[in-house]
N, C-alpha and C positions, 0 to 999 in steps of 0.2 A: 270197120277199122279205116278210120280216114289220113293214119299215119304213112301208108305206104304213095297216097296219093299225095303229101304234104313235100316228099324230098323230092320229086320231081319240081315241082310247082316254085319251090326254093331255087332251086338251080336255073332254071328258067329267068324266074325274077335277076339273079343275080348276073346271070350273062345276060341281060338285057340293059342292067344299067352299067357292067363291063362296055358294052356295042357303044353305049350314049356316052362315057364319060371318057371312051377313047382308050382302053386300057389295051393294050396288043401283047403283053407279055405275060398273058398266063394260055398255061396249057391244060387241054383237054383230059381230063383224068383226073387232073389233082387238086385238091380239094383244095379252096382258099382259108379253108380252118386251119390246116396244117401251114402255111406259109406263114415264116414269121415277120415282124414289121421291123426296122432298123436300129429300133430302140429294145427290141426284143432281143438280138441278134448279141446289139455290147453286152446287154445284163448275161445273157448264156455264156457268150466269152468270157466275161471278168470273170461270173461264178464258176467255169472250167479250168482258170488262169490260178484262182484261189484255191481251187481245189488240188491242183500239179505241185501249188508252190509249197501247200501243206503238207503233200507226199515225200516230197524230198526231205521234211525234217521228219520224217516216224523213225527213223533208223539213225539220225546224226548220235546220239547220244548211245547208240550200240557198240559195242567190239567190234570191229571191222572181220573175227575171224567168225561171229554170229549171226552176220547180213547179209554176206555173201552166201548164195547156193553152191557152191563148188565149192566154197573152203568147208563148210557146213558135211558136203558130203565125202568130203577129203577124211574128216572126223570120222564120220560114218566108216569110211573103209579103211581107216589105219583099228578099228574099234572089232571089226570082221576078221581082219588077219590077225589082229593080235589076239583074240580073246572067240574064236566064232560058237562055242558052247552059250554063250551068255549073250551073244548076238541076238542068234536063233530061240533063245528063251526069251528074250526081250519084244519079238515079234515083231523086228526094227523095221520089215515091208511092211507092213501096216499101219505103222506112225509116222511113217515120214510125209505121205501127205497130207495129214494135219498139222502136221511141225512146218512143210514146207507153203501150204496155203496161202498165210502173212504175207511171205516174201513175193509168191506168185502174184497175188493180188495188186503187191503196190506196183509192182513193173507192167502190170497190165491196165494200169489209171489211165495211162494216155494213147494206148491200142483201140484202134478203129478198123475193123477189118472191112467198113464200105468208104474208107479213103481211098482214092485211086492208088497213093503210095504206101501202101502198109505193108510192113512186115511179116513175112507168114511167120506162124507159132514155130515150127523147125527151126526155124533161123536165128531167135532169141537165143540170146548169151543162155539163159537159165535153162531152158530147152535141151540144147545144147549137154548141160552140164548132165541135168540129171541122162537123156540119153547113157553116155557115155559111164554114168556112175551105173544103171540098169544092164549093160552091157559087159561092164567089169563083174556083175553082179552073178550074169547069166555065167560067166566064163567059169568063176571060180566056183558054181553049184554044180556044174556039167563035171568037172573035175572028182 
């Protein structure tokens, strides 16, 4: 098998005409397959730019009280106290994270958690809400 002997032999070659052609900015490790070239870098941009600026329209044409996560589970819990026989028949922990998936998904379009600046997941508004809706949740079944 003369593939294991073929990636060395590769890499050699290719820092040898790194040495000759003067290149000093790359680093040991990292594979120059994976480095993208300038014209790679806009095409990624734009198609990340297009894809941000599409996300913002999936919900324009919604209810403002069906796009929101906390109004969504404001619903949820005026539907528990008013009514919790039909709640608890309805199996509403179980649906909600398929109901709320959508919503999660689009807020998480432009989350990067190997940015140096990212937000941790606790910290999210939607986070946040359900928290706080799982905690009302907890209170009033301990009850």
């Amino acid at each position: 098998d003369n593939s294991s002997e073929f990636i060395p032999k590769c890499r050699a070659c290719r820092r040898q005409a790194r040495e000759h052609s003067g290149e000093g900015d790359h680093h040991e490790g990292l594979s120059s397959d994976e480095e993208l070239t300038p014209t790679e870098e806009d095409e990624f941009q734009k198609s990340k730019d297009n894809v941000l600026e599409d996300s913002r329209k999936i919900f324009e044409d919604v209810h403002a009280d069906f796009c929101d996560i906390r109004k969504i589970l404001l619903k949820f819990q005026e539907w528990k106290e008013k009514f919790p026989d039909s709640y608890c028949d309805a199996y509403i922990s179980f649906c909600l994270p398929k109901l709320l998936n959508p919503l999660i998904r689009v807020h998480l379009i432009s989350w990067n958690p190997l940015e140096q600046n990212f937000t941790e997941l606790e910290e999210m508004p939607w986070f946040r809400a359900i928290e706080e809706f799982s905690d009302a949740e907890n209170v009033s079944e301990s009850k």
